[in-house]
N, C-alpha and C positions, 0 to 999 in steps of 0.2 A: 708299504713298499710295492706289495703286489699290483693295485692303484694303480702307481707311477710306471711302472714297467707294463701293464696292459696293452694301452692304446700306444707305446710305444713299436712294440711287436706285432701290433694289428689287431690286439685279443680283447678288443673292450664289446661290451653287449647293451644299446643302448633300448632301455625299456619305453622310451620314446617312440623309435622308428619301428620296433618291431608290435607298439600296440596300432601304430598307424596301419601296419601289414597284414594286424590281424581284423581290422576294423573293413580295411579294404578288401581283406578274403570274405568276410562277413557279409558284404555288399554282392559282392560277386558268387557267393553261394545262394544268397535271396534269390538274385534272377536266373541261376543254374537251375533251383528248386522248382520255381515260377515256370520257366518252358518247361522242365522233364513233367510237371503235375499236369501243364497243359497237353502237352503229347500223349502223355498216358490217359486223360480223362478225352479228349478227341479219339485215340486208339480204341477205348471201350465203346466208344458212341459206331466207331467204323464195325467195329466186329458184331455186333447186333445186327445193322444193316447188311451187312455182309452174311450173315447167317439167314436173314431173314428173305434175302435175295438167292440162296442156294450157292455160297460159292464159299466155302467152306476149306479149302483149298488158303485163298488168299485170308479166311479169318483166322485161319492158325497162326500164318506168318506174322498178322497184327496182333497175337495174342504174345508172342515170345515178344515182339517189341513193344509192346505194355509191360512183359516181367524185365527187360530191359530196362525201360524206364523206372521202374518198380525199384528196381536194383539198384539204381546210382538215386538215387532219392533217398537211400536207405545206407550208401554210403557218405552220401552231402551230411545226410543228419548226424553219423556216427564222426565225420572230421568236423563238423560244428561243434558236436561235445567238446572234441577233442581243443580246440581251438578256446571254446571256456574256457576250460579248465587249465588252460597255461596264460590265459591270459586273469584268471583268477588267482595264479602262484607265482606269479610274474615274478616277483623279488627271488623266488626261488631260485628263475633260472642264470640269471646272473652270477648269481656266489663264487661258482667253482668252476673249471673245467670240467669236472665230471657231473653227470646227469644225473638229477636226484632220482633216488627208487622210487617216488610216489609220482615220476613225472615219466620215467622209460617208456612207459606205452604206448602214451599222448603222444610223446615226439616222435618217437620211433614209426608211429603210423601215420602221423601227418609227414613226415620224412619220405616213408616207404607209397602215401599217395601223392606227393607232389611229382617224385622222380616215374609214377605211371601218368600222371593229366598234365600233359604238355602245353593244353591249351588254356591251363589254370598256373598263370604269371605269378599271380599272389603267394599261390604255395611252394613256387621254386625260390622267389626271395625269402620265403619265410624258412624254406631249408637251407638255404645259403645262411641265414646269421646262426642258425641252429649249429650248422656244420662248421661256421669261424669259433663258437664257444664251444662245441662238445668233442670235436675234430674230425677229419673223415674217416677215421673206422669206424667210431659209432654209428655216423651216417651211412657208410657202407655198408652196415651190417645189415641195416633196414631194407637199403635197398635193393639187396641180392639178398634177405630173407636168409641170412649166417645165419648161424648158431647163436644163441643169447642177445637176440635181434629185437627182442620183448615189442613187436609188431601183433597188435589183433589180428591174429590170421582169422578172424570169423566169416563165415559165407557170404557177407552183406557187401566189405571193401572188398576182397581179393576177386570173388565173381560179377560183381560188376564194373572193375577195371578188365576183366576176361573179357565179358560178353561187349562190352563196348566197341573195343579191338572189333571183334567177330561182326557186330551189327556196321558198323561203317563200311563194314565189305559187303556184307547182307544189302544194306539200303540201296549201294551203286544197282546189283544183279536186279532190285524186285522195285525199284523206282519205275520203270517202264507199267508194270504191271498194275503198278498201284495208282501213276495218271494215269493210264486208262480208264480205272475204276472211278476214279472223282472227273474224269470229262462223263462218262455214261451219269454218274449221281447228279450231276452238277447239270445235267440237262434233263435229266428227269425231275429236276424242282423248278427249273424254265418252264417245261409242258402243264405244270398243276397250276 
């Protein structure tokens, strides 16, 4: 009965569209991974020349935006797991309206990073089928971090959706600063 009355109400969960969602987050976390590894490994290669040049000043700044990068590398990895592992118990999520215990987490923190990366589509459709089968309070708990929100609060996601905020305002302020530095490097490998 319950079946039949699901997609009547709106409430079917189809393990089709949402392995499509998760294959296409999957895609899109590759090349998220792909530039933050290159920034960060360009970032290391700047602060060497940058120290070695005496302006120590400006290597600090590239050093907080390597742990920047560092940081959301290390959250990518921890919503990949996550992203496994429900696309490993898939049948699970289906079953019921309510969210299995061995699965709270997983959702709960892919829930709680979709509704902070705006600019990652995948994981706000992938909270929207989340939130038609578990409904918006469990969603909401995630994402205002309630009470019984079973969200990894670990340092890895929560600080590098922090610092990100933080660095897009950082980058406008020290952008000037930093073409500066790559017009002077960048004609200093003209002259050799």
């Amino acid at each position: 009965m319950r079946r039949i009355l699901n997609p009547l109400v709106g409430r079917s969960f189809k393990s089709s569209d949402f392995r499509r969602l998760v294959q296409s987050a999957f895609t899109r976390l590759r090349a998220l991974k792909n530039h933050h590894h290159r920034r960060y490994s360009e970032g290391r290669d700047d602060v060497v020349r940058l120290l070695q040049d005496g302006l120590s000043g400006l290597a600090l700044s590239r050093c907080e935006e390597m742990i920047e990068h560092q940081n959301l590398l290390d959250a990518y990895g921890m919503i990949e797991g996550y992203l496994n592992l429900l696309m490993e118990s898939i049948y699970l999520l289906g079953r019921g309206r309510e969210c299995p215990d061995e699965l709270k987490e997983a959702v709960s923190s892919v829930v709680f990073a979709s509704s902070r990366w705006k600019d990652f589509s995948e994981l706000e459709d992938i909270k929207s089928i989340l939130t038609s089968q578990f409904g918006k309070e469990f969603t909401g708990r995630a994402v205002e971090l309630r009470n019984n929100n079973s969200v990894n609060d670990s340092d890895a996601l929560c600080s590098s959706i922090q610092t990100r905020k933080r660095s897009r305002q950082q980058n406008r302020s020290e952008t000037l600063a930093t073409n500066s530095y790559q017009t002077r490097s960048s004609s200093r490998k003209h002259r050799r």
